[in-house]
N, CA, C and O atoms as a Maestro MAE file, in Angstrom:
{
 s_m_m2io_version
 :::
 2.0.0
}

f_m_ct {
 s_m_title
 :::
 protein
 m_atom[316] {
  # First column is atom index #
  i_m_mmod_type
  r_m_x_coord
  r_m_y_coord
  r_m_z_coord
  i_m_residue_number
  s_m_chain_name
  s_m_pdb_residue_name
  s_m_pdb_atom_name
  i_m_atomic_number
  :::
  1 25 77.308 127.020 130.971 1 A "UNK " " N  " 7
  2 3 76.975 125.726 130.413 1 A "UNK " " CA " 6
  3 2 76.060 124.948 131.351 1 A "UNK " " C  " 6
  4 15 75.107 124.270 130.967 1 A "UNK " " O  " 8
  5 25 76.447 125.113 132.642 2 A "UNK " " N  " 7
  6 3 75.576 124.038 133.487 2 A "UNK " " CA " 6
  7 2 74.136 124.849 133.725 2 A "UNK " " C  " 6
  8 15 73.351 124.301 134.499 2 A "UNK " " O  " 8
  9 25 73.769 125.993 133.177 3 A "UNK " " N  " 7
  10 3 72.303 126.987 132.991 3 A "UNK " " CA " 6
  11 2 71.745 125.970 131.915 3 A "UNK " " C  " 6
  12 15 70.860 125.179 132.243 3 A "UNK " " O  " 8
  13 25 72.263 125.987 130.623 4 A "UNK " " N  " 7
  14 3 71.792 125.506 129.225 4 A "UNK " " CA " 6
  15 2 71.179 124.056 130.028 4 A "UNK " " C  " 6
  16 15 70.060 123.604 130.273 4 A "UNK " " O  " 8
  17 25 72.473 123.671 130.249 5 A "UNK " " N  " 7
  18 3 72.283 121.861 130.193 5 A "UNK " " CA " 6
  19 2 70.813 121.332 131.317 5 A "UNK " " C  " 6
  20 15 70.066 120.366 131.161 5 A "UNK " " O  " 8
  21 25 70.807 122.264 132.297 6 A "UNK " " N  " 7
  22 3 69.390 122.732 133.279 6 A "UNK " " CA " 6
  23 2 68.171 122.394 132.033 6 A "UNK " " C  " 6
  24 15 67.670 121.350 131.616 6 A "UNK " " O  " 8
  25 25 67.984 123.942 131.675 7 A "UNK " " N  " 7
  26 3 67.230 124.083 130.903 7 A "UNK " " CA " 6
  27 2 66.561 123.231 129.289 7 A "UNK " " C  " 6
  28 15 65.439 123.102 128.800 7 A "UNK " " O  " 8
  29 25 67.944 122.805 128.900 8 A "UNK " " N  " 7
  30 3 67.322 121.530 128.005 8 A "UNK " " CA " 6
  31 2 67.383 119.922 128.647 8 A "UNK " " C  " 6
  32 15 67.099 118.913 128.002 8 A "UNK " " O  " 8
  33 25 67.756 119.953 129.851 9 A "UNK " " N  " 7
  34 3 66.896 118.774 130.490 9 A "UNK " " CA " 6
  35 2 68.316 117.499 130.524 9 A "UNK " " C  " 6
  36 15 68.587 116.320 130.753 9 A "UNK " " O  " 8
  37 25 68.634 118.252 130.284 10 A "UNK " " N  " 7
  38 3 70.445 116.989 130.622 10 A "UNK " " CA " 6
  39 2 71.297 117.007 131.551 10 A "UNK " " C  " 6
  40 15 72.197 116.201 131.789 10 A "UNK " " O  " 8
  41 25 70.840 118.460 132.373 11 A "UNK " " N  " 7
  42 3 71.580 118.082 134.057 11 A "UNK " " CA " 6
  43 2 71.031 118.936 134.976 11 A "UNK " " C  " 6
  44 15 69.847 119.217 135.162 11 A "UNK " " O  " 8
  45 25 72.130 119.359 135.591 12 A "UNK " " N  " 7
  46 3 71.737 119.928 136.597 12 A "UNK " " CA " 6
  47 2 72.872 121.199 137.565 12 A "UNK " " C  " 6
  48 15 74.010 120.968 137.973 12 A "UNK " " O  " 8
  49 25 72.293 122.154 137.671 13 A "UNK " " N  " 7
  50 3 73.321 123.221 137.995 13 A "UNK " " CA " 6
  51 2 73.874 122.961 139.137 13 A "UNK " " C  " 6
  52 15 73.215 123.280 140.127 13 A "UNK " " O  " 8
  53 25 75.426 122.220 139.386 14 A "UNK " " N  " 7
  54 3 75.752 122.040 140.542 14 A "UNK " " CA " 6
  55 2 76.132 122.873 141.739 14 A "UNK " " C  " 6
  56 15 76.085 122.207 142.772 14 A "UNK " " O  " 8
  57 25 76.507 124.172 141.922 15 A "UNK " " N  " 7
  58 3 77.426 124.777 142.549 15 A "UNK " " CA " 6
  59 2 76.497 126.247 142.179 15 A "UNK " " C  " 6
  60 15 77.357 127.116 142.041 15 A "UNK " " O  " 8
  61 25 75.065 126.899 141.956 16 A "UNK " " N  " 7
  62 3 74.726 127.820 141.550 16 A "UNK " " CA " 6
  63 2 75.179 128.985 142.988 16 A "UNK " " C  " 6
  64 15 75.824 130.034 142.966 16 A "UNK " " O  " 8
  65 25 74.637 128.379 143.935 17 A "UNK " " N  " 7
  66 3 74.986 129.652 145.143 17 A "UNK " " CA " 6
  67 2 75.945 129.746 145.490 17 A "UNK " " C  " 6
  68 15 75.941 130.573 146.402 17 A "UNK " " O  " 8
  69 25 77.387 129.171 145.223 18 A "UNK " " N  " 7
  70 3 78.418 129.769 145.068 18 A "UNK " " CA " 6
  71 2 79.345 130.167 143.790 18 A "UNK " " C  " 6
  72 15 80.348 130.879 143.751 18 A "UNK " " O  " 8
  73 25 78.677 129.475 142.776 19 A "UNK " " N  " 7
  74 3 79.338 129.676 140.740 19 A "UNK " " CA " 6
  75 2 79.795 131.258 141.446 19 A "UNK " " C  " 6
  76 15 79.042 131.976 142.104 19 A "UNK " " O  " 8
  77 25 81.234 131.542 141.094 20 A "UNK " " N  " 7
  78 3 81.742 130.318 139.923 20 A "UNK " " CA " 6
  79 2 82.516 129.365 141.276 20 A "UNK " " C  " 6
  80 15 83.262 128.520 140.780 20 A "UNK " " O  " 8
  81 25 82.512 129.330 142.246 21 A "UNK " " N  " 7
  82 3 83.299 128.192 143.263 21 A "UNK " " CA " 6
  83 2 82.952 127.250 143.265 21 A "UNK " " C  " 6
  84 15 82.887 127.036 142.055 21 A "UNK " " O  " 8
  85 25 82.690 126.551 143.642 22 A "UNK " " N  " 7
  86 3 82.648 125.244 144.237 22 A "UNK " " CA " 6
  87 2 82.448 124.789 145.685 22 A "UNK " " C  " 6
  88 15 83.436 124.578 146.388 22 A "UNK " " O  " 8
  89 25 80.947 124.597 146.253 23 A "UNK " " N  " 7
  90 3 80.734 123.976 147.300 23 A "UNK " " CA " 6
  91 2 80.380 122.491 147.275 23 A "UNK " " C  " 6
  92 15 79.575 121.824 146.625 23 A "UNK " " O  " 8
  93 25 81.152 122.258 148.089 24 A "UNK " " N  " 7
  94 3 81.345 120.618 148.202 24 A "UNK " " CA " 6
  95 2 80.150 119.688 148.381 24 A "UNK " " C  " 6
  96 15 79.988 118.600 147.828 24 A "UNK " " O  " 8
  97 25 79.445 120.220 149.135 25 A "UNK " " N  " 7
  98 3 77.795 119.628 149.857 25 A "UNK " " CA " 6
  99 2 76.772 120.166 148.641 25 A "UNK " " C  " 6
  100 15 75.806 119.487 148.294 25 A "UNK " " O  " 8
  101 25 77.021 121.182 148.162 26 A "UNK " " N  " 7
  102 3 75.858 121.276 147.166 26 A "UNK " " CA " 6
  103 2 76.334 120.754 145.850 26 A "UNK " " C  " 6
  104 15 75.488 120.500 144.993 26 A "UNK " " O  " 8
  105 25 77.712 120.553 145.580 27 A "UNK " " N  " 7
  106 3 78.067 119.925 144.197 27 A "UNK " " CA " 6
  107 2 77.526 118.342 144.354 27 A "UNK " " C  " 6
  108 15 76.782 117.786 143.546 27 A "UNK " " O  " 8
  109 25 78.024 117.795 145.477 28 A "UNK " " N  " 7
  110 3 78.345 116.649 145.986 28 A "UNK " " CA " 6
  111 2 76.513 116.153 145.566 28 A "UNK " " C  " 6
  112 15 76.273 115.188 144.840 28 A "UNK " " O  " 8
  113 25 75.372 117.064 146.214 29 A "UNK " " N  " 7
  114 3 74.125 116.634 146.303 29 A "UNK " " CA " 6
  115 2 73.285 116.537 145.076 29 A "UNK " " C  " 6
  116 15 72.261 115.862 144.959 29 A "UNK " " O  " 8
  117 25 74.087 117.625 143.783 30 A "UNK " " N  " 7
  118 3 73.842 117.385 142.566 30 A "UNK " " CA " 6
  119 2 74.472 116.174 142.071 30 A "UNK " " C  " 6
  120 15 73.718 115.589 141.293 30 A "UNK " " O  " 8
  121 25 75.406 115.685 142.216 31 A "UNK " " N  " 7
  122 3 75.785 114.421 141.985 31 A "UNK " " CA " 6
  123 2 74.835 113.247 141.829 31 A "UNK " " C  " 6
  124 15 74.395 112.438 141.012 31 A "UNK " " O  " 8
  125 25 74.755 113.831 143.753 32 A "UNK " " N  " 7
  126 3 73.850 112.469 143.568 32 A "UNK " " CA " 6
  127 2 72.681 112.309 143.109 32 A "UNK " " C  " 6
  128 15 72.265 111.163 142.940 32 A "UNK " " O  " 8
  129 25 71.949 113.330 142.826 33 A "UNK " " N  " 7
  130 3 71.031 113.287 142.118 33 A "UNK " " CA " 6
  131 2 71.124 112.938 140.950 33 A "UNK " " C  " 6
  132 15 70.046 112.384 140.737 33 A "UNK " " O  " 8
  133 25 71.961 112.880 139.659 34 A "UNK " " N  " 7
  134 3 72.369 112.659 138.807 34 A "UNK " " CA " 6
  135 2 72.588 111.061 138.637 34 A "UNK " " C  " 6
  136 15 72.314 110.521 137.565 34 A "UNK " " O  " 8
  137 25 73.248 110.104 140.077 35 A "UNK " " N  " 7
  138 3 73.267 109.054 139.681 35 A "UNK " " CA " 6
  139 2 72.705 108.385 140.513 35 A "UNK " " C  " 6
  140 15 73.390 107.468 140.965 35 A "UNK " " O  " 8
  141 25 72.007 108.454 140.784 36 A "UNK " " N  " 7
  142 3 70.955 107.989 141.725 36 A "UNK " " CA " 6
  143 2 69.656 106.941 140.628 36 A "UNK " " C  " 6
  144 15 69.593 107.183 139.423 36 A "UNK " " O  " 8
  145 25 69.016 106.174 141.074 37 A "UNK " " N  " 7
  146 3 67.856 105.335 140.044 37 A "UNK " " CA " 6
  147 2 66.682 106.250 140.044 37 A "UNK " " C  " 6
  148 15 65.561 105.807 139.794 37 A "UNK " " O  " 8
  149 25 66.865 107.378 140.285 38 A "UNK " " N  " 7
  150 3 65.398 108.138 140.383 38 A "UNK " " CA " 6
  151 2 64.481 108.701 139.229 38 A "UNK " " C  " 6
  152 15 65.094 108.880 138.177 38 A "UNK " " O  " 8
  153 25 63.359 108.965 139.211 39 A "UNK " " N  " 7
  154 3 62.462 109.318 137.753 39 A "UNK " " CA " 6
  155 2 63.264 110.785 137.514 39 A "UNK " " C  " 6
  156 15 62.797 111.330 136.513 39 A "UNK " " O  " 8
  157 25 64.069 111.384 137.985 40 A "UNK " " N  " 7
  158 3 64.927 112.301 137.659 40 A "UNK " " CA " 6
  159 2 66.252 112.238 136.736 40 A "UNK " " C  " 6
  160 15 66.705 112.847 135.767 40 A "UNK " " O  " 8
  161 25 66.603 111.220 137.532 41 A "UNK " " N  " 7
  162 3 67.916 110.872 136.464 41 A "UNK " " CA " 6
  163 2 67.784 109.980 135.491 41 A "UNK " " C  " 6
  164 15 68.489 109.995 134.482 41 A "UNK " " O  " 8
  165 25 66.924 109.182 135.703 42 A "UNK " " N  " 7
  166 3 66.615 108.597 134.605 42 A "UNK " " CA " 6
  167 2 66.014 109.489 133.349 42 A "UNK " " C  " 6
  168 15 66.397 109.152 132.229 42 A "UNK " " O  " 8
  169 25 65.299 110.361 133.430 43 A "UNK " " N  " 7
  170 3 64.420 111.728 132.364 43 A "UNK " " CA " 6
  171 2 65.897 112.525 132.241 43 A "UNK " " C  " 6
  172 15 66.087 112.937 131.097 43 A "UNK " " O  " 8
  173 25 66.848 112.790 133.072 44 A "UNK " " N  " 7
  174 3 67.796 113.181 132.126 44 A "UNK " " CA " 6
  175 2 68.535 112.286 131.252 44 A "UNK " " C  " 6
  176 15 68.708 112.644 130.086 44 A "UNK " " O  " 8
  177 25 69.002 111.157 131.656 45 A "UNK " " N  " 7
  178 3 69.486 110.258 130.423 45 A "UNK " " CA " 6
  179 2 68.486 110.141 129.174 45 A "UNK " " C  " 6
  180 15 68.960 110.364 128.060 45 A "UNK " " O  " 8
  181 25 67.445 109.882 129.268 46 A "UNK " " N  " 7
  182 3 66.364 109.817 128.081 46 A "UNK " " CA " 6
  183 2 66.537 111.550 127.709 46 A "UNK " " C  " 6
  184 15 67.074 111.694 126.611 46 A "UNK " " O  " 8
  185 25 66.348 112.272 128.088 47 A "UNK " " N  " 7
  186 3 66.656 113.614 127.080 47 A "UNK " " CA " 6
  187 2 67.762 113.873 126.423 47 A "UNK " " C  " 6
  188 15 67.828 114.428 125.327 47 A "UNK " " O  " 8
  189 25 69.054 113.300 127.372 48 A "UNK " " N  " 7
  190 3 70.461 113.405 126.850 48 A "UNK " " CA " 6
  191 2 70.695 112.430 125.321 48 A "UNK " " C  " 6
  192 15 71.210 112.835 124.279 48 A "UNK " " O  " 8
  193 25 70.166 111.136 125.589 49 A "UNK " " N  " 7
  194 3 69.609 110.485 124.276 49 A "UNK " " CA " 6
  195 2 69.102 110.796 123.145 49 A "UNK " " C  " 6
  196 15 69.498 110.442 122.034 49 A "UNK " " O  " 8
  197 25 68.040 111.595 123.460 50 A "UNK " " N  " 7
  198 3 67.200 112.447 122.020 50 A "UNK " " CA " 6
  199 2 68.324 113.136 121.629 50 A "UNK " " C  " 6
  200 15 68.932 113.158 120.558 50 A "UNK " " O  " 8
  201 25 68.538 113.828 122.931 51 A "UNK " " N  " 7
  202 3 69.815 115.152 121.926 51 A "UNK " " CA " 6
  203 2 70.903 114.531 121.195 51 A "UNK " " C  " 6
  204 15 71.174 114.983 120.082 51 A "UNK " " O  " 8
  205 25 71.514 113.631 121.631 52 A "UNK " " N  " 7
  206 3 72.155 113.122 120.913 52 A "UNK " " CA " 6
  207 2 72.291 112.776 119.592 52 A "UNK " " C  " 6
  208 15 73.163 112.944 118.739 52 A "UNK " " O  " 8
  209 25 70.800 112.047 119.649 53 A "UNK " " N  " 7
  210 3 70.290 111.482 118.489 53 A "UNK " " CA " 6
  211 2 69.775 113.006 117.269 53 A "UNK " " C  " 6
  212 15 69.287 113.049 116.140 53 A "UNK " " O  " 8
  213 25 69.969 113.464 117.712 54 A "UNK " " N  " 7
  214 3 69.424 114.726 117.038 54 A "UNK " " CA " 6
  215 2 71.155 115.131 116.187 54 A "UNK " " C  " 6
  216 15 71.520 114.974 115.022 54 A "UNK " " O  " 8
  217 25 71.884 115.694 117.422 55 A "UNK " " N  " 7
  218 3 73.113 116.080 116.964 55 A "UNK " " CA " 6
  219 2 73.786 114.864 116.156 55 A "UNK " " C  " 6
  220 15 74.851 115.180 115.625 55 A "UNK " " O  " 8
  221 25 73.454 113.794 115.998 56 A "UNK " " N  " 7
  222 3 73.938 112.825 114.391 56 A "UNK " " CA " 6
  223 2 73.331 113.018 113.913 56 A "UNK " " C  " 6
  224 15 73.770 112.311 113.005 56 A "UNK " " O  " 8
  225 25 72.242 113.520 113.393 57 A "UNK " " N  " 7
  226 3 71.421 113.371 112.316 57 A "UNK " " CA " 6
  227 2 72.065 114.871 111.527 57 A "UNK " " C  " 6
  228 15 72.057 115.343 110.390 57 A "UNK " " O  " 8
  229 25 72.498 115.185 112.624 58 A "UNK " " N  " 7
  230 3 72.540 116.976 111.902 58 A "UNK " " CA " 6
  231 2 73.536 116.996 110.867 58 A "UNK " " C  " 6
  232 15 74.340 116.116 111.173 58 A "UNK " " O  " 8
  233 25 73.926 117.595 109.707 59 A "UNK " " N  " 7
  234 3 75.232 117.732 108.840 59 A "UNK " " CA " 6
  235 2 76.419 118.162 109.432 59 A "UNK " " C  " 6
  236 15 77.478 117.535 109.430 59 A "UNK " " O  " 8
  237 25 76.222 119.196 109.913 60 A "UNK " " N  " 7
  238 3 77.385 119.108 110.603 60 A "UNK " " CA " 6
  239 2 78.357 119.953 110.156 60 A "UNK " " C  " 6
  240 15 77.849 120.554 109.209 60 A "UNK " " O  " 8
  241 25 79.809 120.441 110.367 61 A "UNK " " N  " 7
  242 3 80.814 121.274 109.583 61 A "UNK " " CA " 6
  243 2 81.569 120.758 108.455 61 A "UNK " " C  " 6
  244 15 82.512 121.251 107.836 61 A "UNK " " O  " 8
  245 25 80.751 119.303 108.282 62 A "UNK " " N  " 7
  246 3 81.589 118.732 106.972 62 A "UNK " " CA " 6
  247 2 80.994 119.469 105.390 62 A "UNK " " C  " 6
  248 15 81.624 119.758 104.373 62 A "UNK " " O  " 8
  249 25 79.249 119.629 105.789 63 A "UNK " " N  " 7
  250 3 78.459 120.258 105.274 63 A "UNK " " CA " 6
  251 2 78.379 121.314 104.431 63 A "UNK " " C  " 6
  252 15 78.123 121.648 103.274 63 A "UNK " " O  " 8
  253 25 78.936 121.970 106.258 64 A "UNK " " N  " 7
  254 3 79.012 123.674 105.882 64 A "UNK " " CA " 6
  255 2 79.952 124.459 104.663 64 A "UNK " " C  " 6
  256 15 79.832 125.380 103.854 64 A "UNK " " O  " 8
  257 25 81.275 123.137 105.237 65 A "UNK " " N  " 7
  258 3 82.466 123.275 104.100 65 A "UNK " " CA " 6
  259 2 82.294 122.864 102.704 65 A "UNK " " C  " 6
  260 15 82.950 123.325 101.770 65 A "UNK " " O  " 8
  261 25 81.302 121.899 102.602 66 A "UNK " " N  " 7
  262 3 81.256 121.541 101.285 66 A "UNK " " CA " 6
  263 2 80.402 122.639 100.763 66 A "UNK " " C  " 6
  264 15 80.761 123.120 99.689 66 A "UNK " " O  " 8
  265 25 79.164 123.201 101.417 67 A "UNK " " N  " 7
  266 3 78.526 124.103 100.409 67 A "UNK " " CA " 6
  267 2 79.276 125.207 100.235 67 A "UNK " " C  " 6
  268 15 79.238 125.755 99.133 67 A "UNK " " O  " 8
  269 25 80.075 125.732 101.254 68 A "UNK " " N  " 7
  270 3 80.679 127.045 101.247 68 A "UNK " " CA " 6
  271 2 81.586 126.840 99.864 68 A "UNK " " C  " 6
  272 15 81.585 127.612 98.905 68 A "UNK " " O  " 8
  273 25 82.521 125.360 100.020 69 A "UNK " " N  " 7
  274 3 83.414 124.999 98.593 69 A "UNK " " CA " 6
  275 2 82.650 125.356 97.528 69 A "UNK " " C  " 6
  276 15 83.048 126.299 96.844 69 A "UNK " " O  " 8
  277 25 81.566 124.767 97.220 70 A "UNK " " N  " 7
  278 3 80.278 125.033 96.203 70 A "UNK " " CA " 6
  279 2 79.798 126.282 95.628 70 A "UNK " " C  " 6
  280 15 79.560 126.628 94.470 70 A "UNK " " O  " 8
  281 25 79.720 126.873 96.782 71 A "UNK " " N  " 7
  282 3 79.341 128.705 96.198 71 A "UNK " " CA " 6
  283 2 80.395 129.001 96.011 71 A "UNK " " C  " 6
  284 15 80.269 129.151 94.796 71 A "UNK " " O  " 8
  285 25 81.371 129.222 96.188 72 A "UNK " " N  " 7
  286 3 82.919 129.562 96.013 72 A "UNK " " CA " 6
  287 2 83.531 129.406 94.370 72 A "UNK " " C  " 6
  288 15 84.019 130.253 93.622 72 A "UNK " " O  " 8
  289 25 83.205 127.578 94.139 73 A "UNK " " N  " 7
  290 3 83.334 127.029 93.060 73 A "UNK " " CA " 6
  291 2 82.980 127.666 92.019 73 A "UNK " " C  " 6
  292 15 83.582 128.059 91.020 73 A "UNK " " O  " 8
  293 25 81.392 127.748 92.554 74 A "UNK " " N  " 7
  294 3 79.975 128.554 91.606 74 A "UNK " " CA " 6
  295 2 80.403 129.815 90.803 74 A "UNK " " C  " 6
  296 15 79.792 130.229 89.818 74 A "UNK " " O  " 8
  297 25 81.673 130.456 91.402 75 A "UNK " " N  " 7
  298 3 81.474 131.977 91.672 75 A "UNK " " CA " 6
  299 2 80.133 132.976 91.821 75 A "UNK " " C  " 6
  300 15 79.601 133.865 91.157 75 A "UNK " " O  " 8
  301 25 79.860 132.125 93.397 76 A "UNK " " N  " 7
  302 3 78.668 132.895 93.859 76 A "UNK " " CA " 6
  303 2 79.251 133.857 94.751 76 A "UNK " " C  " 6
  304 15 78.841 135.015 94.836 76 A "UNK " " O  " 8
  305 25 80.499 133.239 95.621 77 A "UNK " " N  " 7
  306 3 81.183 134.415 96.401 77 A "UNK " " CA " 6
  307 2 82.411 134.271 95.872 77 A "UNK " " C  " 6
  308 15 82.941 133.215 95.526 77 A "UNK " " O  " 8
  309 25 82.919 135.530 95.810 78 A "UNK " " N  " 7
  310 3 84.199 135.833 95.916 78 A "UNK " " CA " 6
  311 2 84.969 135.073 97.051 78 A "UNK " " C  " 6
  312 15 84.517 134.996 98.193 78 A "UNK " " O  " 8
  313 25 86.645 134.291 96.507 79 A "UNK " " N  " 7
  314 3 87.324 133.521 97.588 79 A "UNK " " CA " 6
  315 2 88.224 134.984 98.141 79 A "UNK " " C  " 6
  316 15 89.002 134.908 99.093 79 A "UNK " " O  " 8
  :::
 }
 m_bond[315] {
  # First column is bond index #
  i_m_from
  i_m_to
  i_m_order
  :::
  1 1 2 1
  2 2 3 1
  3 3 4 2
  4 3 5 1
  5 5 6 1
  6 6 7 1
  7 7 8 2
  8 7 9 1
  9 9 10 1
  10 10 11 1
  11 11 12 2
  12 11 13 1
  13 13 14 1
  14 14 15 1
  15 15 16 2
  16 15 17 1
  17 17 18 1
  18 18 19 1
  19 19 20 2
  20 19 21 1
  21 21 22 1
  22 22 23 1
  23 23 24 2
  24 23 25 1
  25 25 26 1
  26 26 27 1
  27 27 28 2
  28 27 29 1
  29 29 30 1
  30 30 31 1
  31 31 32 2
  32 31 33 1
  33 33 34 1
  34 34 35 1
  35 35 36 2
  36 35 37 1
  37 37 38 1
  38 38 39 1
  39 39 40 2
  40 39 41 1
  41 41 42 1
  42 42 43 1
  43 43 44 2
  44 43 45 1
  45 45 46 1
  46 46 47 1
  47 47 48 2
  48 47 49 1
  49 49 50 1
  50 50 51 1
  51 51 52 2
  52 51 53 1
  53 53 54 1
  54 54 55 1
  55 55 56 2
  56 55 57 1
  57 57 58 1
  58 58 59 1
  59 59 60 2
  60 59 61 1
  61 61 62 1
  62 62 63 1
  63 63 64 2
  64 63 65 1
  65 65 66 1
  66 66 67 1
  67 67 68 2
  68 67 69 1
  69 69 70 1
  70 70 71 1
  71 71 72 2
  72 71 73 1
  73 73 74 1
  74 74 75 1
  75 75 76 2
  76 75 77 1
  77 77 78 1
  78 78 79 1
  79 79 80 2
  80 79 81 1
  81 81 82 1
  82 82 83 1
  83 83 84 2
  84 83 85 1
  85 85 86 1
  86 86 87 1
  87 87 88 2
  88 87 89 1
  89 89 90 1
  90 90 91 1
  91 91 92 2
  92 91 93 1
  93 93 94 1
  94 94 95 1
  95 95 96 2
  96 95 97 1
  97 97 98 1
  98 98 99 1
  99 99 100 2
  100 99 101 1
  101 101 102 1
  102 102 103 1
  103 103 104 2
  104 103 105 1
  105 105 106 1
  106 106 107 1
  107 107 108 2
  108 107 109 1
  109 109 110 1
  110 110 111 1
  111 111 112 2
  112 111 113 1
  113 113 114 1
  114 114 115 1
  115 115 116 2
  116 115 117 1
  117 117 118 1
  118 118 119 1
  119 119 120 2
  120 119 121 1
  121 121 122 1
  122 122 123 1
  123 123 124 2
  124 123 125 1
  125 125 126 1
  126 126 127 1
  127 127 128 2
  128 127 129 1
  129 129 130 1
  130 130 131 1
  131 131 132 2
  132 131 133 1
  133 133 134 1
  134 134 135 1
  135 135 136 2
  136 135 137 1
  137 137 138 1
  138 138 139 1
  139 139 140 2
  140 139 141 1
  141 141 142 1
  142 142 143 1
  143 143 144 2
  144 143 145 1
  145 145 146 1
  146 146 147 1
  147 147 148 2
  148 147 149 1
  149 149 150 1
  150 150 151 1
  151 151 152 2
  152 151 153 1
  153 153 154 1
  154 154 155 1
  155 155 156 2
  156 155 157 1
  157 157 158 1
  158 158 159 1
  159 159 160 2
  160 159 161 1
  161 161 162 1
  162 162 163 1
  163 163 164 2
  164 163 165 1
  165 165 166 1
  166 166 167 1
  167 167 168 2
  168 167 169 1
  169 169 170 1
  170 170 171 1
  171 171 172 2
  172 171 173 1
  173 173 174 1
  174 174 175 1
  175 175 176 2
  176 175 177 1
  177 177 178 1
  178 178 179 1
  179 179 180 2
  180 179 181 1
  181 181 182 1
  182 182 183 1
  183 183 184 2
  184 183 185 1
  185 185 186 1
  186 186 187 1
  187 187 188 2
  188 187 189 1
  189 189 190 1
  190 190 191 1
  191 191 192 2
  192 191 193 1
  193 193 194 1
  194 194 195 1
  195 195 196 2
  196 195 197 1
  197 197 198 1
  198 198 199 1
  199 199 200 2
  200 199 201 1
  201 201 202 1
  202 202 203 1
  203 203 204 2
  204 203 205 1
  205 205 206 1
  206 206 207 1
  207 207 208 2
  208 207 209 1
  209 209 210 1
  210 210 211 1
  211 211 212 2
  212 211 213 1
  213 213 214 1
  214 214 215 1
  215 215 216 2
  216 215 217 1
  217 217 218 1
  218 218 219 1
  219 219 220 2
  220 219 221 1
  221 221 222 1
  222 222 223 1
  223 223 224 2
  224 223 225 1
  225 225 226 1
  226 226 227 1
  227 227 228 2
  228 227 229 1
  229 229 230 1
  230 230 231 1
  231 231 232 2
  232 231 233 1
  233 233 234 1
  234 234 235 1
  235 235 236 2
  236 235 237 1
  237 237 238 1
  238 238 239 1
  239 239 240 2
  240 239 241 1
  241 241 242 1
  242 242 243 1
  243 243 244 2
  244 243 245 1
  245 245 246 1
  246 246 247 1
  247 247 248 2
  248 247 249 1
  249 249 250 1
  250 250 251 1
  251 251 252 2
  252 251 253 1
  253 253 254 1
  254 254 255 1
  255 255 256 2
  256 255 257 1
  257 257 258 1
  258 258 259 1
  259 259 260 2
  260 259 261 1
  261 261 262 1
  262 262 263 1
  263 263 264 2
  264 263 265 1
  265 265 266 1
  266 266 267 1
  267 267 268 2
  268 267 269 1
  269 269 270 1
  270 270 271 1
  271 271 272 2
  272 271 273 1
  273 273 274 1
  274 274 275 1
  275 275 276 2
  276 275 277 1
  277 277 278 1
  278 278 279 1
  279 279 280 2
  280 279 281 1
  281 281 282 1
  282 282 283 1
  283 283 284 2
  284 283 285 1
  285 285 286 1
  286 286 287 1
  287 287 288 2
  288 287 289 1
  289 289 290 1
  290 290 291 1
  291 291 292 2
  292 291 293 1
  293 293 294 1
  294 294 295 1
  295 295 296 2
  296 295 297 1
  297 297 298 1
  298 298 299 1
  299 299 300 2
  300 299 301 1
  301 301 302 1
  302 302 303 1
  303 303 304 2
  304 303 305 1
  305 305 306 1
  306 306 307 1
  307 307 308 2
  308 307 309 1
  309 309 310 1
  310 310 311 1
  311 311 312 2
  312 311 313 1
  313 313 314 1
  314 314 315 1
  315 315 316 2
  :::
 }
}
């Protein structure tokens, strides 16, 4: 998870040269990078935002269930 969250721009891999452990000085320094006022952490909050804003817009599993109910209903699939 902390690879993904790298790569789409919402954090930052804390602990990679020891994952799966935990070093204290390199977790600790991702931290602070994270909350720090810098053009870094600030570009991850603004990306974490979009995504967000993305994942409400999306339908979602309320969706999925209603169309799946639908074809079901349809007898498009067999229940």
């Amino acid at each position: 998870m902390a690879t993904r969250a790298e790569y789409v721009g919402i954090g930052i891999y804390g602990n990679r040269s020891v994952a799966p452990d935990i070093d204290a000085t390199e977790f600790g320094a991702a931290i602070s990078r994270l909350l720090s006022s810098s053009e870094e952490a600030e570009k991850f909050v603004r990306r974490a935002k979009e995504i967000r804003a993305i994942c409400r817009e999306a339908p979602g599993k309320k969706d999925a269930v209603a169309k799946i109910l639908e074809l079901v209903e349809d007898g498009n699939v067999e229940a």
